[in-house]
C-alpha positions in Angstrom: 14.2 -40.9 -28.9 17.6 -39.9 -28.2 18.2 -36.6 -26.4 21.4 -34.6 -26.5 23.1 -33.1 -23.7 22.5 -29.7 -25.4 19.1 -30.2 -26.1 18.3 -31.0 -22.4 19.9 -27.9 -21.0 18.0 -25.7 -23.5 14.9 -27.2 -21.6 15.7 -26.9 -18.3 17.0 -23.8 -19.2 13.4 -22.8 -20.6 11.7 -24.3 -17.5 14.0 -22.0 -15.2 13.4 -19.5 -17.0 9.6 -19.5 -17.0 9.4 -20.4 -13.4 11.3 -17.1 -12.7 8.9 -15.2 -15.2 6.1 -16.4 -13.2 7.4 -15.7 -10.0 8.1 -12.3 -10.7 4.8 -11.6 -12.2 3.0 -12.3 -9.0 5.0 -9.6 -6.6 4.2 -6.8 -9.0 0.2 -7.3 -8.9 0.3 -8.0 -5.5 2.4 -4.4 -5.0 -0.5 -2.6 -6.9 -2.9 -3.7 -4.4 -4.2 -1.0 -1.7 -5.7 -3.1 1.6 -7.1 -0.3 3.6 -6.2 -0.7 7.6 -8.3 -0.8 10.6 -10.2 2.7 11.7 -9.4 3.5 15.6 -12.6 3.4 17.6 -14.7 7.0 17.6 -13.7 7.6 14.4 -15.3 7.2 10.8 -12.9 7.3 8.1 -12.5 7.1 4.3 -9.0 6.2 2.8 -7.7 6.4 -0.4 -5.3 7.2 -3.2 -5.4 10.6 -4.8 -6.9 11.1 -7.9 -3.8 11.5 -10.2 -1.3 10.5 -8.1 -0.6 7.3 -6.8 1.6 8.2 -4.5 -0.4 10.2 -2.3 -2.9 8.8 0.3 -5.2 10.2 2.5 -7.3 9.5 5.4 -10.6 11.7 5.5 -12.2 11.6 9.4 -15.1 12.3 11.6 -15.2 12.5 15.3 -18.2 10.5 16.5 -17.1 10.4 19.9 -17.5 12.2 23.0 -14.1 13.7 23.8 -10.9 15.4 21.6 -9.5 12.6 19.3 -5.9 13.0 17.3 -5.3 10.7 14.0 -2.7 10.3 11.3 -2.7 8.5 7.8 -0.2 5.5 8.3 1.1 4.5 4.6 3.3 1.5 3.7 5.2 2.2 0.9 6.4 -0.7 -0.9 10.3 -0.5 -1.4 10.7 3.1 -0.2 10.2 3.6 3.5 6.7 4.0 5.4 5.5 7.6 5.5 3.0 8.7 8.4 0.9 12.1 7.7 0.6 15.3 9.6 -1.4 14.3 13.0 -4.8 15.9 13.3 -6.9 16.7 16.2 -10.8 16.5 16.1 -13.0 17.9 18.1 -16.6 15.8 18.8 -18.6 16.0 15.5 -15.5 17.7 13.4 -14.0 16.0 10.4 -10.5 16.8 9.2 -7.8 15.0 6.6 -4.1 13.9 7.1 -2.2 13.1 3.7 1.4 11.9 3.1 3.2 10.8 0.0 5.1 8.1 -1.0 8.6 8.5 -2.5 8.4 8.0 -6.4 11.4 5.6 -6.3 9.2 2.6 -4.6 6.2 0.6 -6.0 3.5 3.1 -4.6 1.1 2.4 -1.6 0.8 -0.9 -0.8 -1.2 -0.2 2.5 -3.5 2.8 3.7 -4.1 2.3 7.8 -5.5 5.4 10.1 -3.6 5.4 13.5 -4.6 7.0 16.6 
């Protein structure tokens, strides 16, 4: 079998170009995925993404401790910048929620963390 020059460019070209399909696909599933982050000690907390838009996040807390505690929702944002919420101060046995919002020009929450 005799290959042409043009015939083997075409197929590295294909090859090149289906390696950089591929490695594109994988960032953008990855992007879509929400890891929630560690919850500080004293506090229960659920995290999440609102309900219609993705975007948003929110960290919903109780104090189980003893004393005052203060929280804030800590999202990473993909390509925009990070965005903490509005800090919140819990008295023992209260529950309260901080929220924040991802600019739309980004992928959307990539990460959803409570900070102290």
């Amino acid at each position: 079998m005799k290959l042409s020059m043009g015939s083997v460019s075409r197929t590295v070209l294909r090859g090149v170009v289906a390696g950089a399909a591929a490695a594109l696909a994988v960032p953008a599933t990855v992007a879509t995925a929400v890891t929630p982050g560690a919850t500080p000690p004293g506090l229960s907390c659920e995290t999440g993404k609102h309900e219609i838009d993705d975007y948003t996040g929110y960290a919903l807390c109780r104090n189980d401790g003893s004393a005052a505690q203060t929280f804030w929702v800590h999202l990473v944002c993909g390509w925009s910048p990070d965005v903490d919420g509005e800090h919140v101060t819990l008295d023992p046995g209260q529950s309260g929620q901080s929220t924040a919002h991802c600019a739309g020009l980004g992928t959307g929450i990539g990460e959803i963390s409570v900070r102290p």
